[in-house]
C-alpha positions in Angstrom: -14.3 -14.1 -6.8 -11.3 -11.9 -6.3 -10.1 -11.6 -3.0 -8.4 -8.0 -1.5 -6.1 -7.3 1.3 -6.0 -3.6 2.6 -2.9 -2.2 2.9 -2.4 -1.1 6.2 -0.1 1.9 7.2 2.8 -0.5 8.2 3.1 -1.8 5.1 3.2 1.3 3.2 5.7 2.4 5.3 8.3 -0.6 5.0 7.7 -0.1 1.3 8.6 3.7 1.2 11.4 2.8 3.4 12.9 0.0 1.0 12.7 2.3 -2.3 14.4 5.1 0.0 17.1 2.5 0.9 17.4 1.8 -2.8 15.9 4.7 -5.0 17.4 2.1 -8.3 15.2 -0.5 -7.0 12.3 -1.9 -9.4 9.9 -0.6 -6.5 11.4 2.9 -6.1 11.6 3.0 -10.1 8.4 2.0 -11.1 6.4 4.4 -8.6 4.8 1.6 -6.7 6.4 3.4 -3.1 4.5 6.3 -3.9 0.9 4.4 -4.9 1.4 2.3 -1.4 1.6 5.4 0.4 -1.6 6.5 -0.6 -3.2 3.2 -0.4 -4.2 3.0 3.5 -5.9 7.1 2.9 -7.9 5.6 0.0 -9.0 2.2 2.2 -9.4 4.7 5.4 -11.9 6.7 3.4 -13.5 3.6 1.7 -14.5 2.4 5.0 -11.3 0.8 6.7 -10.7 -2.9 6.6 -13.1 -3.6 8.4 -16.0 -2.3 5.7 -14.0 -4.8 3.2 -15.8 -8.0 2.3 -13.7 -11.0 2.0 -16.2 -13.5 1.8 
């Protein structure tokens, strides 16, 4: 069974941060700042972390 984090709102940010600080990085490049900053909307409207089940 596959196990999931949520990405919280902190993360997302330190993320977007980094690829700002280096818009050559792999991160900035490859568009994964952008997917992390919609990643705590998406889990917010899926429920939160709480509504995950890591069991």
């Amino acid at each position: 069974m596959e196990r999931s984090t949520p990405m919280a709102r902190e993360a997302a940010d330190r993320i977007s941060a980094a690829a700002e600080r280096d818009p050559e990085s792999p991160t900035a490049v490859s568009g994964f700042d952008e997917r992390a900053e919609d990643a705590p909307e998406r889990n917010e409207s899926d429920g939160g972390p709480d509504a995950v089940d890591n069991c």
